[in-house]
Residue frames as a rotation matrix with the C-alpha (Angstrom) as fourth column:
UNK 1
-0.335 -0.466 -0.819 10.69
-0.086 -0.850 0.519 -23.72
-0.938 0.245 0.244 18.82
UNK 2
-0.970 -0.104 0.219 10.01
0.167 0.369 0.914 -25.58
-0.176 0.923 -0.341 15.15
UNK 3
-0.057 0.996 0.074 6.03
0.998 0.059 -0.021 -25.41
-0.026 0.073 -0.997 16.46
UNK 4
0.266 0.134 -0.955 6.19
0.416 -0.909 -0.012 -21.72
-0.870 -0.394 -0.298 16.95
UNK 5
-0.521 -0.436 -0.733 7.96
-0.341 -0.681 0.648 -20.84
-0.782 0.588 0.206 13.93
UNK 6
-0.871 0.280 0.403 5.44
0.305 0.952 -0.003 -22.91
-0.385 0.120 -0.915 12.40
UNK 7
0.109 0.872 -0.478 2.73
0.960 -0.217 -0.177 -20.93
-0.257 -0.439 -0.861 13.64
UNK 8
-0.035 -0.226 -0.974 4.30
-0.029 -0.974 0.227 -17.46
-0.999 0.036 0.028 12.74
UNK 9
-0.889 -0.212 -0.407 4.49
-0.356 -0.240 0.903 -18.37
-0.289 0.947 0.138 9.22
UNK 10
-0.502 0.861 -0.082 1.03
0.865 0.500 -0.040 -19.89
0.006 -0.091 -0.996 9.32
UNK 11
0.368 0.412 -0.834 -0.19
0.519 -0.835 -0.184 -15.97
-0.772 -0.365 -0.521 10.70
UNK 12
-0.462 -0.319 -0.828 2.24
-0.259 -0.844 0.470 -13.91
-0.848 0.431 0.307 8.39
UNK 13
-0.997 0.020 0.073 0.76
0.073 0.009 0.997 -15.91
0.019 1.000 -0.010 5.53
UNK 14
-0.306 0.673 0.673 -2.50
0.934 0.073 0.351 -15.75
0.187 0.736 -0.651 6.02
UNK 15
-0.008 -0.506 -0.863 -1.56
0.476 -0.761 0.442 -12.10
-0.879 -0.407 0.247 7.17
UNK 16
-0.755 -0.577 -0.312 -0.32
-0.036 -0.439 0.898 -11.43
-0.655 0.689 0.311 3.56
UNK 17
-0.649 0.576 0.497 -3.33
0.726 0.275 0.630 -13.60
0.226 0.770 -0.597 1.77
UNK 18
0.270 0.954 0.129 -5.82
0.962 -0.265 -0.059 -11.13
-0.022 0.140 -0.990 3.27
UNK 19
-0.226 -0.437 -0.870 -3.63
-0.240 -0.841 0.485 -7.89
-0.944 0.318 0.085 2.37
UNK 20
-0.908 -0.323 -0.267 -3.18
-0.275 -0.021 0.961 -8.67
-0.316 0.946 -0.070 -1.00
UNK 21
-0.513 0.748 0.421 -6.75
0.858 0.454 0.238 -9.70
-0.013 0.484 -0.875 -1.16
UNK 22
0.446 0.487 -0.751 -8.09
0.540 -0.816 -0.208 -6.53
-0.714 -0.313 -0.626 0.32
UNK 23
-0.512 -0.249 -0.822 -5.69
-0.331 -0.826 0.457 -4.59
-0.793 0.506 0.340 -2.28
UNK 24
-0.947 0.277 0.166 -6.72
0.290 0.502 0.815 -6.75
0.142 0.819 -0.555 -5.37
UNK 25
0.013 0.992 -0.124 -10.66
0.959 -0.048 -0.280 -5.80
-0.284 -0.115 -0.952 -4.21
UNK 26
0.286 0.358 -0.889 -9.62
0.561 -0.815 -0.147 -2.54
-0.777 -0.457 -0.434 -4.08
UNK 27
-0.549 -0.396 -0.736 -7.75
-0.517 -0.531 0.671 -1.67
-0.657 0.749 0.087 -7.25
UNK 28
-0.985 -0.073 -0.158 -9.87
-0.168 0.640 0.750 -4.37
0.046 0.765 -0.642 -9.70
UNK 29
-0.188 0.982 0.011 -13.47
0.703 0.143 -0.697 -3.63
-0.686 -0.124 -0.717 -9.28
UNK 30
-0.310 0.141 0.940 -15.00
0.912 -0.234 0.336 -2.24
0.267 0.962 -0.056 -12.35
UNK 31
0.398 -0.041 0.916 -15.66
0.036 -0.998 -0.060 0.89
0.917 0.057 -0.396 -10.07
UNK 32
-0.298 -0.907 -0.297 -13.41
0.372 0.177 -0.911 1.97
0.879 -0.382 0.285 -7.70
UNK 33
-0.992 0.123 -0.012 -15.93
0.027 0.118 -0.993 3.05
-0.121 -0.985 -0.120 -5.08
UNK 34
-0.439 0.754 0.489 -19.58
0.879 0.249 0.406 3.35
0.185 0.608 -0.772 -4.96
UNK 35
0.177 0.592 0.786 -22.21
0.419 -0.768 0.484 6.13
0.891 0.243 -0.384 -5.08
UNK 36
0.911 0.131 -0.390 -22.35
0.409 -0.399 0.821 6.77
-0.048 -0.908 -0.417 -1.06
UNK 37
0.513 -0.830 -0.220 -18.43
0.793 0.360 0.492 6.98
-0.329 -0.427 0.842 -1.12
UNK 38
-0.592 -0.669 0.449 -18.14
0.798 -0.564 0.212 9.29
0.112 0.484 0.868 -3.68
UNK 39
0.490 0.842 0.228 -21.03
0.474 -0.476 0.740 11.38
0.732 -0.254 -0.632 -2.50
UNK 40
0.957 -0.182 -0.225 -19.15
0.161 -0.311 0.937 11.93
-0.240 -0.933 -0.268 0.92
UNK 41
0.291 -0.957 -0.013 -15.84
0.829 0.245 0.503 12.59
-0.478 -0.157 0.864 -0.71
UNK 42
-0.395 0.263 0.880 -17.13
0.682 -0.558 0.473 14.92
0.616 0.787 0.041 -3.13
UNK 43
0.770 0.600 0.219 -18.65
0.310 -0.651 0.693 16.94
0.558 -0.465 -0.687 -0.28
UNK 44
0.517 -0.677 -0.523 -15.32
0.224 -0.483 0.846 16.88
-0.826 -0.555 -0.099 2.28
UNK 45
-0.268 -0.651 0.711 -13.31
0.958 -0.100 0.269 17.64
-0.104 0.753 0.650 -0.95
UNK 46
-0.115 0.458 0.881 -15.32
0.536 -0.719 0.443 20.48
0.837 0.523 -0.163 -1.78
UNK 47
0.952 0.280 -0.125 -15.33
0.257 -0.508 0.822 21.35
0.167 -0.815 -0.555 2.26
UNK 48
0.127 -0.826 -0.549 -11.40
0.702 -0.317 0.638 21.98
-0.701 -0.466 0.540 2.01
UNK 49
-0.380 -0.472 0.795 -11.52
0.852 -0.513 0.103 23.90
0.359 0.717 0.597 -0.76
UNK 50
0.603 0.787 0.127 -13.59
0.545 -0.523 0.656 26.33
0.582 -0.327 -0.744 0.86
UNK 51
0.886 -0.431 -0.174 -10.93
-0.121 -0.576 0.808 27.20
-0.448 -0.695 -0.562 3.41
UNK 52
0.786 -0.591 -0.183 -7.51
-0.531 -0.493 -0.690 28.27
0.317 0.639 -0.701 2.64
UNK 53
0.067 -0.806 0.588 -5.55
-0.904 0.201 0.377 26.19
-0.422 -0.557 -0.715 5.05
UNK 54
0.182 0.182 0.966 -7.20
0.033 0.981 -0.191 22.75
-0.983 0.066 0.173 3.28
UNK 55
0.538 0.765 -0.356 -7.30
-0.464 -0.084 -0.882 24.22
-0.704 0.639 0.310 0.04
UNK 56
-0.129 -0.911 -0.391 -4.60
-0.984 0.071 0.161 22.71
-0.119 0.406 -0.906 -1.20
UNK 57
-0.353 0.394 0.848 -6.11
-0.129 0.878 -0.461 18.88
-0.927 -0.273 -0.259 -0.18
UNK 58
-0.413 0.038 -0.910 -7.10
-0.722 -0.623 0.302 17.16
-0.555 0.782 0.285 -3.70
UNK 59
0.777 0.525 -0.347 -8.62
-0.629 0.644 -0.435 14.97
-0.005 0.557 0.831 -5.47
UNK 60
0.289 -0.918 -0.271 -4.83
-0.366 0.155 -0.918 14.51
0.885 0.364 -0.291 -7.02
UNK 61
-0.571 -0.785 0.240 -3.05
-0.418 0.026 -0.908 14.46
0.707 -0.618 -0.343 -3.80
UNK 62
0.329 0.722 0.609 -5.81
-0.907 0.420 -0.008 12.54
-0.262 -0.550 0.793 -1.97
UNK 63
0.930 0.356 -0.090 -5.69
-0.312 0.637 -0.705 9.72
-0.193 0.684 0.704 -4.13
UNK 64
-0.094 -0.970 -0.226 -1.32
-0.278 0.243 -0.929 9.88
0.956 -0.024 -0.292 -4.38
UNK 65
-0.350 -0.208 0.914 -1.56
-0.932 -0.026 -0.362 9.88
0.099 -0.978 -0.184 -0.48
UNK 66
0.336 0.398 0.854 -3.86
-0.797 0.603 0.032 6.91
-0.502 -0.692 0.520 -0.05
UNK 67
0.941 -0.078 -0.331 -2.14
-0.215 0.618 -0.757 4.76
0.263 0.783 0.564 -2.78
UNK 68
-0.416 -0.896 0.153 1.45
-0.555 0.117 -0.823 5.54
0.720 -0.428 -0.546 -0.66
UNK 69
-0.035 0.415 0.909 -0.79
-0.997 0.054 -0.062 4.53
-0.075 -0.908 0.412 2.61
UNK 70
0.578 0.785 0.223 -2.09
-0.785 0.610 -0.110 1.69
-0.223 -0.111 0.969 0.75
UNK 71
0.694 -0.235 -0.680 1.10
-0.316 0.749 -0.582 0.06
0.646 0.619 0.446 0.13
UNK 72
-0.159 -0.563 0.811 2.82
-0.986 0.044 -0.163 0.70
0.056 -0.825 -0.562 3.61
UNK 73
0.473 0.450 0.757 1.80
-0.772 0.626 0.111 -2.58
-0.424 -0.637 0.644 4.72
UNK 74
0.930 -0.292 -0.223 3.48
0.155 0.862 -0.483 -4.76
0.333 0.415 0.847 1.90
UNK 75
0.109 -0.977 0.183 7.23
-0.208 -0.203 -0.957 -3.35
0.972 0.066 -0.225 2.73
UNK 76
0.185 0.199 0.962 6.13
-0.972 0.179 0.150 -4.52
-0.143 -0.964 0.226 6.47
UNK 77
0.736 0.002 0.677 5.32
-0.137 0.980 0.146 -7.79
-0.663 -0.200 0.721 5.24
UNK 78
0.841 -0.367 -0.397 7.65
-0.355 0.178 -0.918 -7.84
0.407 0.913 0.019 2.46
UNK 79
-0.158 -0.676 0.720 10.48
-0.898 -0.206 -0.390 -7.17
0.412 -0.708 -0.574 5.74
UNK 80
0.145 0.265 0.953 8.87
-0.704 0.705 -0.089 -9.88
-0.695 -0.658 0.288 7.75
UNK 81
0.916 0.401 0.007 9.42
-0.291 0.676 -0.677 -12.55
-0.276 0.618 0.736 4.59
UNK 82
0.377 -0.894 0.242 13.07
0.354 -0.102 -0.930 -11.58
0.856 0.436 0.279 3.18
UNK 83
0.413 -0.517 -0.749 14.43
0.897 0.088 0.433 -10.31
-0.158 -0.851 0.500 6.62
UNK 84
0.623 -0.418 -0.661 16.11
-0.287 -0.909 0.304 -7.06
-0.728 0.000 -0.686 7.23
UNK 85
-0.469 -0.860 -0.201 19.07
-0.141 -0.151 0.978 -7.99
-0.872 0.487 -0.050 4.40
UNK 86
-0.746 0.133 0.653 16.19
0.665 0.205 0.718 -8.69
-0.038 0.970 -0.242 2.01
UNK 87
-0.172 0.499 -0.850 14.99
0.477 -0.713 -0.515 -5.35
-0.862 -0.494 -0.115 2.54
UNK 88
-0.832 -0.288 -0.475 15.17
-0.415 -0.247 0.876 -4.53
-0.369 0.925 0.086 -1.55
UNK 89
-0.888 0.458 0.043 12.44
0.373 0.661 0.651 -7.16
0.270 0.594 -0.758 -2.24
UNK 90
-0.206 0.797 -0.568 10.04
0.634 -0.334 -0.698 -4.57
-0.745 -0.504 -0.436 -0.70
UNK 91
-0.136 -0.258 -0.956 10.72
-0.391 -0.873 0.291 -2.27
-0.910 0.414 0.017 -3.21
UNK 92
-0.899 -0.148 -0.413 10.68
-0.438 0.346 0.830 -4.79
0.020 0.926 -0.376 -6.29
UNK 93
-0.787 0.614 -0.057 7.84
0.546 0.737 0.397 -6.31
0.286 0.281 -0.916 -5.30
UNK 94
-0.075 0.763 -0.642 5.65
0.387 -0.571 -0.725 -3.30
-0.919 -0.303 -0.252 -4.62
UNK 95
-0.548 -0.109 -0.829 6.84
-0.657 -0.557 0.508 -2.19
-0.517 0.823 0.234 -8.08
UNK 96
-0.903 0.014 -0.429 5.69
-0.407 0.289 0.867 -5.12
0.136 0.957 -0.256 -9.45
UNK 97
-0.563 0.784 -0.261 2.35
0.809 0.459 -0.367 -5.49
-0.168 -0.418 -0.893 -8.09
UNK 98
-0.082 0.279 -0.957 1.74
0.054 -0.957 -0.284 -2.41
-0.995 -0.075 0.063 -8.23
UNK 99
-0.613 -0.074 -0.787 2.52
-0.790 0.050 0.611 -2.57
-0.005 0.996 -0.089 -12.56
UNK 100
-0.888 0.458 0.038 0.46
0.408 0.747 0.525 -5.66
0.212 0.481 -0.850 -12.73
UNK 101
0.017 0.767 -0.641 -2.72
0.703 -0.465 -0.538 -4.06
-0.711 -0.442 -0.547 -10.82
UNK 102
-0.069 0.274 -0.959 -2.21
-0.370 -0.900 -0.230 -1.06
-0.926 0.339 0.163 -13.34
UNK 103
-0.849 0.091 -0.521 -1.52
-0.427 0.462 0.777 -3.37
0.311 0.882 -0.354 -16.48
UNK 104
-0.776 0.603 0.185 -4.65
0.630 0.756 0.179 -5.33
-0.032 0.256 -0.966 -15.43
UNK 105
-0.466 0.142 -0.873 -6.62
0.101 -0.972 -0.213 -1.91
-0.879 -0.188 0.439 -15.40
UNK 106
-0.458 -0.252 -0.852 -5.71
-0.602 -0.618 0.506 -1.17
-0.654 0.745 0.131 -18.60
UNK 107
-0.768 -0.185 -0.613 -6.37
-0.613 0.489 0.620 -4.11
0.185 0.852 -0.489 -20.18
UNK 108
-0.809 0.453 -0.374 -9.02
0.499 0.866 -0.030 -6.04
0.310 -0.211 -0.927 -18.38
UNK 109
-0.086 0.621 -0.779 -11.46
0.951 -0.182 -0.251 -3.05
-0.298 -0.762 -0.575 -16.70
UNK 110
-0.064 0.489 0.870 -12.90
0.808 -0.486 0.333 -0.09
0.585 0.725 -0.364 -19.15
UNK 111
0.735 0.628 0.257 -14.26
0.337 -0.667 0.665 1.92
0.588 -0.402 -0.702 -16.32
UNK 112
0.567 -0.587 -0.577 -10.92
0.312 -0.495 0.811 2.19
-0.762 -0.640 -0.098 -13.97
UNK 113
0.969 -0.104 0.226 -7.80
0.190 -0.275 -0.943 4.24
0.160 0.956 -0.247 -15.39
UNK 114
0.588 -0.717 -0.374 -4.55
0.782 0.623 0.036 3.14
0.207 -0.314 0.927 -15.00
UNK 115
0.918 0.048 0.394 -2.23
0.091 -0.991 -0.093 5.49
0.386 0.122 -0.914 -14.11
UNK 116
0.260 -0.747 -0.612 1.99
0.292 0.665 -0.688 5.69
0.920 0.000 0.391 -13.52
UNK 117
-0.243 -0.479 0.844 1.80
-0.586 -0.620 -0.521 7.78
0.773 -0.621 -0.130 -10.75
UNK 118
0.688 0.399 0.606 0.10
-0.720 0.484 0.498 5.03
-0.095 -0.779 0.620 -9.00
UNK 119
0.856 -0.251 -0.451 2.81
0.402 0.872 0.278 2.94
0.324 -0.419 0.848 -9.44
UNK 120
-0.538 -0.728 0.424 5.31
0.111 -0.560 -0.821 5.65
0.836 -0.395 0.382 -7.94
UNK 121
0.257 0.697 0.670 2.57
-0.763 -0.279 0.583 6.07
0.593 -0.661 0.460 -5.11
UNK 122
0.935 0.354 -0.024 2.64
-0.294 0.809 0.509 2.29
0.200 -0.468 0.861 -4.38
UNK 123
0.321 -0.924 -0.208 6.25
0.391 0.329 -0.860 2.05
0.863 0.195 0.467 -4.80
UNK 124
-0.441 -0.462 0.769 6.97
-0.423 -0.649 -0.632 4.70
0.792 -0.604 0.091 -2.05
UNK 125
0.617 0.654 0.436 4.40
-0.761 0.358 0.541 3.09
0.198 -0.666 0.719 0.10
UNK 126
0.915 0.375 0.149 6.16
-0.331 0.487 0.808 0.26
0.230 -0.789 0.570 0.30
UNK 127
-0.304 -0.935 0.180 9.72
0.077 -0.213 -0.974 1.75
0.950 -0.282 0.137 0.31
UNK 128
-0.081 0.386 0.919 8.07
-0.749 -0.632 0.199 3.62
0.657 -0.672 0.341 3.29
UNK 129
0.717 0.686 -0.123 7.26
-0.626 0.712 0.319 0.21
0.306 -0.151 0.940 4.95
UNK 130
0.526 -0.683 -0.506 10.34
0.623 0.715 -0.318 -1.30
0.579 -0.148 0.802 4.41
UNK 131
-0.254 -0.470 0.845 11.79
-0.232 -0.819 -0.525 1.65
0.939 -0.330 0.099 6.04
UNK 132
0.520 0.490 0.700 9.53
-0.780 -0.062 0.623 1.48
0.349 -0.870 0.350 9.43
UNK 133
0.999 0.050 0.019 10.77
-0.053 0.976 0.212 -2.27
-0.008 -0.213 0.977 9.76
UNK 134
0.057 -0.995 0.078 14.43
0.573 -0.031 -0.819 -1.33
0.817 0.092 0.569 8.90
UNK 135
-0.350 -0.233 0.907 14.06
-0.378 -0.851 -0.364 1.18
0.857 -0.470 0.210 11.90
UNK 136
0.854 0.381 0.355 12.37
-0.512 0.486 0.708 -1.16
0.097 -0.786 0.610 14.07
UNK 137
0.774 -0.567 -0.282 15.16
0.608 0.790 0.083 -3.80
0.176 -0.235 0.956 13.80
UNK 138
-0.154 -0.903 0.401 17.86
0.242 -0.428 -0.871 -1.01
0.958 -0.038 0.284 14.12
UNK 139
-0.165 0.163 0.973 15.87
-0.794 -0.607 -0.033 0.17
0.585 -0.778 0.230 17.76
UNK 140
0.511 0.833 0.211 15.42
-0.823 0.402 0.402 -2.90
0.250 -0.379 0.891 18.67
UNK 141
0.618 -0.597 -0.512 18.48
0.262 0.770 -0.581 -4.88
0.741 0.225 0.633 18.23
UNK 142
0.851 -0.245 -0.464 20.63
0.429 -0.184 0.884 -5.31
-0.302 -0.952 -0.051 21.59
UNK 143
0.553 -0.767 0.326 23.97
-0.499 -0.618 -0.607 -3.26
0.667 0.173 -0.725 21.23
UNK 144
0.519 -0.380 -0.766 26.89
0.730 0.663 0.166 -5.38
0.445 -0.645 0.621 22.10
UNK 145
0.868 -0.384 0.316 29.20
-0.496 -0.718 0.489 -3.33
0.039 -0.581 -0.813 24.53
């Protein structure tokens, strides 16, 4: 049993080290994508406006959406660390990752541009997260009888 739980915390961490790398790449490169990326985003952007059902799709609301997306995953792992009763520390610690990534922005990287809605974005992301996991253990837990 002691090897197994061993081994699970062995996976969740290095689980977590390559999340939190992969975000840190993404939010802390002096540009935030490159030439191809914005080339092909700048074209399907510019295909939804075109039609009335997409037009609404935005730059803005692109960019809020994938910053919620991109923090689902920590309130997952945040759940898996602190357990369903430390289901709060998903929430504090997306906030604050999420404020350091924009304070290092600001202060360390010229070309990106911090911004608070990204840390309401990332915050919800990984409310959102802790949520999924707070609904998993509630469907999942036997009902005594």
């Amino acid at each position: 049993m002691r090897v197994q739980r061993t081994a699970a915390r062995l996976v969740l961490t290095a689980l977590t080290a390559g999340y939190l790398w992969a975000v840190a790449w993404m939010t802390l490169r002096a540009q935030p994508y490159g030439a191809d990326i914005a080339t092909g985003l700048d074209r399907l952007l510019r295909w939804f406006a075109e039609h009335p059902s997409t037009a609404w799709i935005t730059f803005d609301r692109l960019e809020f959406a994938s910053n919620i997306a991109m923090f689902v995953p920590l309130g997952i792992l945040a759940v898996l660390w602190f357990g369903v009763r430390g289901w709060w520390a998903a929430i504090v610690i997306g906030a604050v990752i999420s404020a350091m990534i924009e304070g290092s922005q600001a202060i360390l990287l010229s070309t990106r541009v911090p911004d608070v809605r990204d840390i309401v974005a990332n915050t919800l992301g990984a409310t959102a997260g802790m949520l999924l996991m707070l609904l998993l253990a509630f469907l999942l837990t036997p009902r005594r009888s």
